[in-house]
C-alpha positions as a Markdown table, in Angstrom:
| # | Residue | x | y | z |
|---|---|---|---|---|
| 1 | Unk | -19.7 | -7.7 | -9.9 |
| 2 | Unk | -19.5 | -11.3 | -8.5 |
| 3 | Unk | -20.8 | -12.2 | -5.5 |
| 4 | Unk | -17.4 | -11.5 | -2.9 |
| 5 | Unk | -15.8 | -15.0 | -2.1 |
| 6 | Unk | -15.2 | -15.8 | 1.7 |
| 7 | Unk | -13.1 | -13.2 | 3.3 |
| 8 | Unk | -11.7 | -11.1 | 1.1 |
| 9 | Unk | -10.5 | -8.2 | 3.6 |
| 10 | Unk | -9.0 | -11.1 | 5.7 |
| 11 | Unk | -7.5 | -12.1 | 2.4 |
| 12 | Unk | -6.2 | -8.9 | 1.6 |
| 13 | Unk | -4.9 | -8.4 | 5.5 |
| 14 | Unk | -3.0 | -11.6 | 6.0 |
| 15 | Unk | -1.9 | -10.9 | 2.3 |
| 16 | Unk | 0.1 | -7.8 | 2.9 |
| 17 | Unk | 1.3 | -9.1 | 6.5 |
| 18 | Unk | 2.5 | -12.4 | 4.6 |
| 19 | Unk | 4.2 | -10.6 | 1.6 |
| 20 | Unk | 5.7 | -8.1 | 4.2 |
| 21 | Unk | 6.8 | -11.1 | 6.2 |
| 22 | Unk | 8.7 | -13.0 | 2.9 |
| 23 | Unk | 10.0 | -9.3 | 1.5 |
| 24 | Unk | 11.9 | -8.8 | 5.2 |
| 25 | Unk | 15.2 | -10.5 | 4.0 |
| 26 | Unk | 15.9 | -9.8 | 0.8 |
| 27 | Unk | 14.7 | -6.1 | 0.6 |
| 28 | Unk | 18.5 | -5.3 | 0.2 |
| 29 | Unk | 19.4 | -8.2 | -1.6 |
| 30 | Unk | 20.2 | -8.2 | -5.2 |
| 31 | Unk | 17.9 | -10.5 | -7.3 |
| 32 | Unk | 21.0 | -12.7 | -7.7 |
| 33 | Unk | 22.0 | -13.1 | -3.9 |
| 34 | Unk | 17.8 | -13.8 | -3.0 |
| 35 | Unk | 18.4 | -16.2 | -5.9 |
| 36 | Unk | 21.4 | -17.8 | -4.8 |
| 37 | Unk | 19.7 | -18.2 | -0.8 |
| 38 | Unk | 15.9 | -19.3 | -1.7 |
| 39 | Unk | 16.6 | -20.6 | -5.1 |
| 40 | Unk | 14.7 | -19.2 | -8.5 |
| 41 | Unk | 10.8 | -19.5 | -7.2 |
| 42 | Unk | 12.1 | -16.8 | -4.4 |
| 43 | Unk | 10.9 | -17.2 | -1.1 |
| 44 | Unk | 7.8 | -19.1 | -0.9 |
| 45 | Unk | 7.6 | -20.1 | 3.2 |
| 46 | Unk | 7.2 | -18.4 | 5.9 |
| 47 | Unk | 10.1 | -18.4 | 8.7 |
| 48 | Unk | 9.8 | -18.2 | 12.3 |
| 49 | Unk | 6.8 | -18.5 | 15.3 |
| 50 | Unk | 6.0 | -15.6 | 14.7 |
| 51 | Unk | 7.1 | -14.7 | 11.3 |
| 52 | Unk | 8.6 | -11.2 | 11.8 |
| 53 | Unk | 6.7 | -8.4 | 9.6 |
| 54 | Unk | 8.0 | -4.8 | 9.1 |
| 55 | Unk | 7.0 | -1.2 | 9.7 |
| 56 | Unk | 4.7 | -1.6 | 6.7 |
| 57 | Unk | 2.2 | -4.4 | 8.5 |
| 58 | Unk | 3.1 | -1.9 | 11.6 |
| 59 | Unk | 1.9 | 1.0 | 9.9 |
| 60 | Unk | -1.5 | -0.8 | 7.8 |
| 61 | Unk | -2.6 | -1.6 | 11.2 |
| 62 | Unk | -1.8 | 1.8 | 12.7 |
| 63 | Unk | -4.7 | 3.6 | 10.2 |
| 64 | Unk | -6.9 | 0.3 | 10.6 |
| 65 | Unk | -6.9 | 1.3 | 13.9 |
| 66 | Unk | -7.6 | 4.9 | 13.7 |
| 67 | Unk | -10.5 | 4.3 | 11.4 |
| 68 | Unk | -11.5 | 1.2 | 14.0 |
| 69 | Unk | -11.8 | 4.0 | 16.7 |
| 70 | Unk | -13.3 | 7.2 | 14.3 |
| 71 | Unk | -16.9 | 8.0 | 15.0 |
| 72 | Unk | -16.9 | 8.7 | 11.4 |
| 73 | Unk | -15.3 | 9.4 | 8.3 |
| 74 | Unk | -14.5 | 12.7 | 8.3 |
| 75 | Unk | -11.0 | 14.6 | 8.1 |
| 76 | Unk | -11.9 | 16.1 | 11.7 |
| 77 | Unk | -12.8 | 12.7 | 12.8 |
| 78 | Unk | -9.6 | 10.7 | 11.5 |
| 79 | Unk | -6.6 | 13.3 | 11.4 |
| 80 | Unk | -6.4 | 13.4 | 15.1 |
| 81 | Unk | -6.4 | 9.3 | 15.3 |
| 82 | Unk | -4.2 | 8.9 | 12.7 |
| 83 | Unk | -2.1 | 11.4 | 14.1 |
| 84 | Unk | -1.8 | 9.8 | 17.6 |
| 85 | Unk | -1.4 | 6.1 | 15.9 |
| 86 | Unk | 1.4 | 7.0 | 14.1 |
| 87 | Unk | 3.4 | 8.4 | 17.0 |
| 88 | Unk | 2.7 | 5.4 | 18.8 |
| 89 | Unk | 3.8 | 3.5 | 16.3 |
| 90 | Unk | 7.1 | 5.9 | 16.0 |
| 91 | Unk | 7.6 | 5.8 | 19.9 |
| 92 | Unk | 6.9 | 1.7 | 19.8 |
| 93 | Unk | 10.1 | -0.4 | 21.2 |
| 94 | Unk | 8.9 | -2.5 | 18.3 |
| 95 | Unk | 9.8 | -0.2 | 15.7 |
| 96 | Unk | 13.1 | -1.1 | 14.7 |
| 97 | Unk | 12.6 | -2.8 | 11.4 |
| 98 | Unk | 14.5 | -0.2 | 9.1 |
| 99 | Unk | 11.5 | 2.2 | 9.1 |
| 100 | Unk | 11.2 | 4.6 | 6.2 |
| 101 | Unk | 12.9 | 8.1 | 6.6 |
| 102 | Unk | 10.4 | 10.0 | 5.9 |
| 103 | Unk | 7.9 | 8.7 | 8.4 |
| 104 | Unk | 10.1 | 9.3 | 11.4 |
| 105 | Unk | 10.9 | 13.1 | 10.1 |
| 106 | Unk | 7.2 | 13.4 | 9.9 |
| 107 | Unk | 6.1 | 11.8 | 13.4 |
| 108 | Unk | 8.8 | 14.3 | 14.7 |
| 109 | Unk | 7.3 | 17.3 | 13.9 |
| 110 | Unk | 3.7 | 15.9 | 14.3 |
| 111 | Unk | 4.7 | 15.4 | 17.8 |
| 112 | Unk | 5.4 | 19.2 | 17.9 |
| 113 | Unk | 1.7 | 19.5 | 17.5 |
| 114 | Unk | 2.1 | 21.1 | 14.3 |
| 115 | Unk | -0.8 | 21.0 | 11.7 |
| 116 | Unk | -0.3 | 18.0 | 9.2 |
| 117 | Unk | -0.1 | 20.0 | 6.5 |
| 118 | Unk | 3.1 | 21.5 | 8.2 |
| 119 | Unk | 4.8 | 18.3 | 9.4 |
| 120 | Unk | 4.4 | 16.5 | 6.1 |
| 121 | Unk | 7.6 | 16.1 | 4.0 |
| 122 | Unk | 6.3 | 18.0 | 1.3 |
| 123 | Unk | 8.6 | 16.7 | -1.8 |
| 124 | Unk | 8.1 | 13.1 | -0.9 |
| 125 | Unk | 6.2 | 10.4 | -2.4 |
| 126 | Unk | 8.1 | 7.6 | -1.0 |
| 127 | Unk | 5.7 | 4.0 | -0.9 |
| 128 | Unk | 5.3 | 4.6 | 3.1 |
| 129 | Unk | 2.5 | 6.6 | 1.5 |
| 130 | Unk | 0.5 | 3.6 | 0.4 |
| 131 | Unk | 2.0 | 0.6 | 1.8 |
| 132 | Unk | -0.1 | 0.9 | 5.0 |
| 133 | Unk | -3.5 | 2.4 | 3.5 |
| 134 | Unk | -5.1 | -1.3 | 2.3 |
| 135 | Unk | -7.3 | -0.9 | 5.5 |
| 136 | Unk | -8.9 | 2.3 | 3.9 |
| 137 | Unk | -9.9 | 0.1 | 0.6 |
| 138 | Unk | -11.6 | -2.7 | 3.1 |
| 139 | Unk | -14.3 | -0.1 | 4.0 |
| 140 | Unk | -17.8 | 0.2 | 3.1 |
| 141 | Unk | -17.8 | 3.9 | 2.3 |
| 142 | Unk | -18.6 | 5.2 | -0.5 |
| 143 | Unk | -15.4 | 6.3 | -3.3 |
| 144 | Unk | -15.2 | 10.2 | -2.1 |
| 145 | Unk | -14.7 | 9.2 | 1.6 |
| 146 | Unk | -12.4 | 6.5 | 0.3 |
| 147 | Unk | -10.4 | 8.8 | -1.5 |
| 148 | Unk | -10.2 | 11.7 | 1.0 |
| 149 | Unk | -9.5 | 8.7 | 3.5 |
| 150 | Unk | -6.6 | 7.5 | 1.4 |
| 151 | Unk | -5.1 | 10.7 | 0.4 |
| 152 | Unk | -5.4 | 11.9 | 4.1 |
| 153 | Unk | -3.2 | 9.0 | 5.6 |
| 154 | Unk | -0.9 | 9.6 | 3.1 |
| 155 | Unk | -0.6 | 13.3 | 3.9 |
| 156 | Unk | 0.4 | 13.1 | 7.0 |
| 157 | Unk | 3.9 | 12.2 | 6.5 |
| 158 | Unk | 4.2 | 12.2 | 2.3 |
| 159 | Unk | 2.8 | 15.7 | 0.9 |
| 160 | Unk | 3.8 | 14.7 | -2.4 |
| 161 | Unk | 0.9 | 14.7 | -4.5 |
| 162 | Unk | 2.0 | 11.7 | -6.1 |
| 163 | Unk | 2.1 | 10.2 | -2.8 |
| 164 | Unk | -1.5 | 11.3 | -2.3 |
| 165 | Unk | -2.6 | 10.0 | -6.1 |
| 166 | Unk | -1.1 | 6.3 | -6.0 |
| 167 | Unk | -2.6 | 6.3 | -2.4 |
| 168 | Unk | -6.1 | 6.8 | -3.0 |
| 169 | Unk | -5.5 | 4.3 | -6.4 |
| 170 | Unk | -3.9 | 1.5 | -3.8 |
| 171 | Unk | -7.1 | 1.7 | -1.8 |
| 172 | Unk | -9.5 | 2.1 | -4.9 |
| 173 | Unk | -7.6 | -1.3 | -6.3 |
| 174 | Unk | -8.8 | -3.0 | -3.0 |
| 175 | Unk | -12.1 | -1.9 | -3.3 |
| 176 | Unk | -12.6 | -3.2 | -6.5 |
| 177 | Unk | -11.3 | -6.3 | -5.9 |
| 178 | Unk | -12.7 | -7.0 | -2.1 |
| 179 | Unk | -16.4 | -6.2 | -4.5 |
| 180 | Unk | -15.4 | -8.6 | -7.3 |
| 181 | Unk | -13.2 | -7.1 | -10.1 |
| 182 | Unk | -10.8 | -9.5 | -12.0 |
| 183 | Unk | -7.1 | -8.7 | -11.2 |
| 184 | Unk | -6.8 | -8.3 | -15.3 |
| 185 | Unk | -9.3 | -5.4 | -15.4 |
| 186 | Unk | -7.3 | -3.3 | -12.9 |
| 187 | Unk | -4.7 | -1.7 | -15.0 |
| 188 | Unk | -7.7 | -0.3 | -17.3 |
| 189 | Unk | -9.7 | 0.6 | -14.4 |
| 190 | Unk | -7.0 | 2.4 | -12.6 |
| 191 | Unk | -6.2 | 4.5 | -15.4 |
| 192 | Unk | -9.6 | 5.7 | -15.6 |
| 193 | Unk | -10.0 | 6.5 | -12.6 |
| 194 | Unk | -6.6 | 8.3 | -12.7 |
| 195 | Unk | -8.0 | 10.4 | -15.9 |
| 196 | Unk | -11.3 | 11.0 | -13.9 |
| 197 | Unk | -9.5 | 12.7 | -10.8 |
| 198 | Unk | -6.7 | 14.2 | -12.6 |
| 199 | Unk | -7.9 | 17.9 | -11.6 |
| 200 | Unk | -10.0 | 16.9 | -8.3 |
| 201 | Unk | -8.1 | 18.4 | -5.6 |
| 202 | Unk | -9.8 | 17.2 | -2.2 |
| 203 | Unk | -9.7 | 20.6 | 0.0 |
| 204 | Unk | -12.3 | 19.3 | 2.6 |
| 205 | Unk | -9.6 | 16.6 | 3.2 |
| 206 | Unk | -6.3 | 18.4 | 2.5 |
| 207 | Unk | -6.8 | 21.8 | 3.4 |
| 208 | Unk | -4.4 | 24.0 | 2.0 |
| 209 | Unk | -1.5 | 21.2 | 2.1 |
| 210 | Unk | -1.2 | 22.2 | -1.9 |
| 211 | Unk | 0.7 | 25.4 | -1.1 |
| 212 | Unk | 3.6 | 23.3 | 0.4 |
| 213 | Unk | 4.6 | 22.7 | -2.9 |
| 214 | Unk | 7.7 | 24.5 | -4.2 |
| 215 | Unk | 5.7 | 25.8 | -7.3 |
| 216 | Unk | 2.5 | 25.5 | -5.9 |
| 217 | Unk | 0.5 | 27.0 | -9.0 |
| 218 | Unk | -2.9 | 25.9 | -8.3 |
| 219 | Unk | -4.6 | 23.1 | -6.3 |
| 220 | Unk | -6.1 | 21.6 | -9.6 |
| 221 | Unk | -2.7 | 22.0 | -11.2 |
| 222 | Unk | -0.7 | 20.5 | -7.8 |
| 223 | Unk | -3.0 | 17.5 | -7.7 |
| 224 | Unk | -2.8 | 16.6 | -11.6 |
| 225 | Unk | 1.3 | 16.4 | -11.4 |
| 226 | Unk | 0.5 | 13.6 | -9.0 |
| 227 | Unk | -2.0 | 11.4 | -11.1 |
| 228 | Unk | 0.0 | 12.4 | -14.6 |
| 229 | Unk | 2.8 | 10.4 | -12.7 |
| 230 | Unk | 0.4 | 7.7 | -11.7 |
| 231 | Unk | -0.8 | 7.6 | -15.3 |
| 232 | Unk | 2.6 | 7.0 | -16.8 |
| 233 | Unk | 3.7 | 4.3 | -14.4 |
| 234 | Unk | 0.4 | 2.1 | -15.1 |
| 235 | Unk | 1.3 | 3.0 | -19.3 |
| 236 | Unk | 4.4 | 1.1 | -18.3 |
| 237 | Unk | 2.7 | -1.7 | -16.6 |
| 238 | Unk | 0.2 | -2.5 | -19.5 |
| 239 | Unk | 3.4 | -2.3 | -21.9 |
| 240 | Unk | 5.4 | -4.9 | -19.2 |
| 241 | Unk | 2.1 | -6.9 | -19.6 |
| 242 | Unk | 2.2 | -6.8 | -23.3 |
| 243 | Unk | 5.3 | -8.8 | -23.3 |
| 244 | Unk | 5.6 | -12.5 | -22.5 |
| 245 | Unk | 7.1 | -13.0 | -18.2 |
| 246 | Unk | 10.7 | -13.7 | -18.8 |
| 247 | Unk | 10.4 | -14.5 | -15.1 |
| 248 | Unk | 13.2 | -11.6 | -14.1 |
| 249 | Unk | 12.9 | -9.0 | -12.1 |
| 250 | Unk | 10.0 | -6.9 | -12.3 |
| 251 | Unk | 11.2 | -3.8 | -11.0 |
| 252 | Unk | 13.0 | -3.2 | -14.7 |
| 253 | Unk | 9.5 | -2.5 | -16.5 |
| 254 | Unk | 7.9 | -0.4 | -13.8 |
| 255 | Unk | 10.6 | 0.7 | -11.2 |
| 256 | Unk | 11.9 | -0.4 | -8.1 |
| 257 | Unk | 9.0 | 0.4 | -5.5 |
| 258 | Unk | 10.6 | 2.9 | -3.4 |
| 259 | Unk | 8.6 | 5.6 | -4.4 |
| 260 | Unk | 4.5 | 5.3 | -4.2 |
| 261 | Unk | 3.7 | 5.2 | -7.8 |
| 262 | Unk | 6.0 | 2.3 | -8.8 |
| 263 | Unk | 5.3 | 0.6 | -5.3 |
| 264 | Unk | 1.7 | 0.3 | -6.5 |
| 265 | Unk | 2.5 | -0.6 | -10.2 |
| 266 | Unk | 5.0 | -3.3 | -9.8 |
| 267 | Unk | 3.1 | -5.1 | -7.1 |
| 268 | Unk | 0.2 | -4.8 | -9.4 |
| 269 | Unk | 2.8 | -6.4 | -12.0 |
| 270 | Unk | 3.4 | -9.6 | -9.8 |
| 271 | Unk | -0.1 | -10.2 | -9.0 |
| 272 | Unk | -1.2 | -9.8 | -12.5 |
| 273 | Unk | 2.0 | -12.3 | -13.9 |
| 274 | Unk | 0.7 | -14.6 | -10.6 |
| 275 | Unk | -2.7 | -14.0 | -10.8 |
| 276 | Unk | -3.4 | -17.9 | -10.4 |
| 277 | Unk | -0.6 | -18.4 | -7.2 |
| 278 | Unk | -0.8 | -16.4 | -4.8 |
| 279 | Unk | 2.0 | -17.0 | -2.9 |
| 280 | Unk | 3.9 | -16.7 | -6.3 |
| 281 | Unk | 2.8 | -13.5 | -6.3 |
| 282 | Unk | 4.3 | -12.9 | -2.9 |
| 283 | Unk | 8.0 | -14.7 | -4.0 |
| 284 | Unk | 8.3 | -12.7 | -7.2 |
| 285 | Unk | 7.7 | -9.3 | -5.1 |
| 286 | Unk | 10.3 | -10.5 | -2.7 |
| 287 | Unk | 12.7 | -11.1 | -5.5 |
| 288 | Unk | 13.3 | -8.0 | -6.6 |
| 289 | Unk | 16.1 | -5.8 | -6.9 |
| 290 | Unk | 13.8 | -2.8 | -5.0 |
| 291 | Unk | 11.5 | -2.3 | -2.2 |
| 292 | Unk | 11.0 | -6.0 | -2.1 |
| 293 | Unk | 9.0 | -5.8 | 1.4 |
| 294 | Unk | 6.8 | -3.6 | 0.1 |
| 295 | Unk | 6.2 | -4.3 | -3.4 |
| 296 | Unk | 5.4 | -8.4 | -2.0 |
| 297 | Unk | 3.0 | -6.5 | 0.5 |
| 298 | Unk | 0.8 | -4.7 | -1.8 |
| 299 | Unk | 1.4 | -8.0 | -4.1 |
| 300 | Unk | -0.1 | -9.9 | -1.0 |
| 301 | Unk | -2.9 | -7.3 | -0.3 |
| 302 | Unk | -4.5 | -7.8 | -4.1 |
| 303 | Unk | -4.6 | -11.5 | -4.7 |
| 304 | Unk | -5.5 | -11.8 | -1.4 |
| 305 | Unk | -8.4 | -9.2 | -1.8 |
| 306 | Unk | -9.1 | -10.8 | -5.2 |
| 307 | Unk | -9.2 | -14.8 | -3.6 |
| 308 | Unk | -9.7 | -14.4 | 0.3 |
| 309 | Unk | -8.2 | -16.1 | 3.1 |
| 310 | Unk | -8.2 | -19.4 | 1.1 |
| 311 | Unk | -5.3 | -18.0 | -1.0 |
| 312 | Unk | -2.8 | -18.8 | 1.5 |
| 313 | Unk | -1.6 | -21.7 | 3.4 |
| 314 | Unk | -3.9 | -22.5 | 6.5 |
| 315 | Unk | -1.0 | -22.6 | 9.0 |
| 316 | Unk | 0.2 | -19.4 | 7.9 |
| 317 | Unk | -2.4 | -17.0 | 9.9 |
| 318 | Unk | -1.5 | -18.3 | 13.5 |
| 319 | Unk | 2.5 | -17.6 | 12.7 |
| 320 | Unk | 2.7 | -14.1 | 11.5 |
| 321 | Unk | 3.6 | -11.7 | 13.6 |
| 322 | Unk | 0.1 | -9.5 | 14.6 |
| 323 | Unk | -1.6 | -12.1 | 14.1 |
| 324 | Unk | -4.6 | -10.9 | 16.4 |
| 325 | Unk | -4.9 | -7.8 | 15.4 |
| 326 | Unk | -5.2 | -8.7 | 11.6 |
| 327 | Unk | -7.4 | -11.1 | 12.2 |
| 328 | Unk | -10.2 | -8.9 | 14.0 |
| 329 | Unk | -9.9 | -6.1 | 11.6 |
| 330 | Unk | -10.5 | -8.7 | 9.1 |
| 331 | Unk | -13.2 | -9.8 | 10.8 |
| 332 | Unk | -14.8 | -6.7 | 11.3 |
| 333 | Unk | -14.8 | -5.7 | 7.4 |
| 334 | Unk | -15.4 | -9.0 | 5.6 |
């Protein structure tokens, strides 16, 4: 590994807030109306003092602040922190940004004081799973507290284990990069890592959340669907990467980002095509026929990881909306 340049988890903070940011707009757009309004680069400056993010910056900061306040990494420590994050976040005036489904069903029954593992849509794996866990890859833990860290976030509200699999990869593609990987290796490091887990099912983490599933089977066998699935989405983003960038939209190789797997894998697409600019990383996720918030803020959250804060244009940090809270978790993690 290289030594890290200058503040890489800033990077990779500011990164998802500004890809969040530039995604707001055009998330229901088709690629030909974002086209028609920002032209064919896609959206490449930031509008409005602040710049308005969505419930994805919301929720990133909602976990960096459980694991701000834990007094250590443990399910016991986190799950009750998370737990009372995310209703505030739910309850928040300020959460009127079109906030995923599934997140709302699941703060409604946490705040029934239900067990996680009971108020967790079981049969989702929808990207709210790992659009807000980049704070969990900006640690200095070691890689089991990293996964059971990812995976637990995500269970809370997406019991999927798919959801759980492409969240602890999110964070692991973080970590690698915030430590000095090249944005090129990930694809082939990801997989591995996906082959390595496939039967690792994290009980000290996720309890018995495994027998939610319809045809639970075993926990080995409920935790492998969800990293097959992982598997077969980055086999489509190393074929999408085989081919030249016909500079359309990449949500036709690997999918349209709404559900955790592809999220990960077509953001990964966009800062692998735009390794070099990363705010054209950022445009090509917000032009996109899917997800387009969240797919540019994962985009955002790699190069950013993989450059630091010097990726993005220097005004940008004092406009975005959150501004002070991104900066001092950054701060506290570079």
């Amino acid at each position: 590994m290289t030594d890290s340049p200058p503040r890489r988890a800033s990077g990779s903070l500011f990164g998802l807030a500004f890809g969040d940011a530039l995604g707001k707009p055009t998330e229901f757009l088709t690629v030909a109306e974002i086209v028609r309004r920002y032209g064919p680069a896609g959206p490449r400056e930031l509008v409005g003092d602040p710049a308005l993010v969505t419930d994805d910056t919301q929720m990133a900061l909602a976990v960096a602040g459980a694991l701000r306040d834990a007094p250590g990494y443990s399910a016991e420590a986190v799950e009750p922190l998370l737990r009372q994050r995310f209703l505030d976040w739910a309850a928040s005036p300020d959460n009127n940004r079109a906030p995923g489904m599934t997140c709302l069903r699941a703060c409604g029954e946490l705040s029934r004081g239900l067990r996680w593992q009971d108020a967790t849509v079981a049969g989702s794996k929808g990207c709210g799973a790992n659009m807000r866990v980049t704070p969990v890859g900006l640690l200095d833990v070691d890689l089991d507290t990293l996964a059971g860290l990812a995976q637990l976030q995500a269970g809370l509200t997406h019991g999927h284990p798919t959801g759980l699999a492409a969240s602890e990869l999110t964070a692991y593609a973080v970590r690698l990069l915030r430590d000095g990987a090249a944005l090129a290796d990930l694809p082939g490091l990801l997989t591995e890592r996906a082959h390595e887990q496939r039967t690792v099912y994290r009980g000290d983490w996720l309890g018995d959340l495994w027998q939610r599933a319809d045809d639970a089977g075993t926990p080995r066998e409920f935790i492998a669907r969800g990293w097959d699935e992982c598997r077969d989405v980055l086999g489509r983003l190393d074929a999408a990467l085989a081919r030249p960038d016909d500079g359309g939209d990449p949500c036709r190789f690997t999918g349209e980002g709404w559900i955790a797997e592809e999220a990960l894998a077509t953001a990964l697409l966009c800062a692998l095509w735009h390794a070099d600019d990363p705010v054209g990383a950022l445009a090509r996720g917000a032009t996109t026929a899917g997800d387009s918030d969240s797919i540019a803020a994962l985009a955002g959250a790699f190069v950013g990881a993989a450059h630091g804060m010097a990726a993005w244009p220097a005004d940008w940090a004092a406009r975005i909306e959150y501004a002070d809270q991104l900066a001092a978790f950054g701060a506290a993690t570079d």
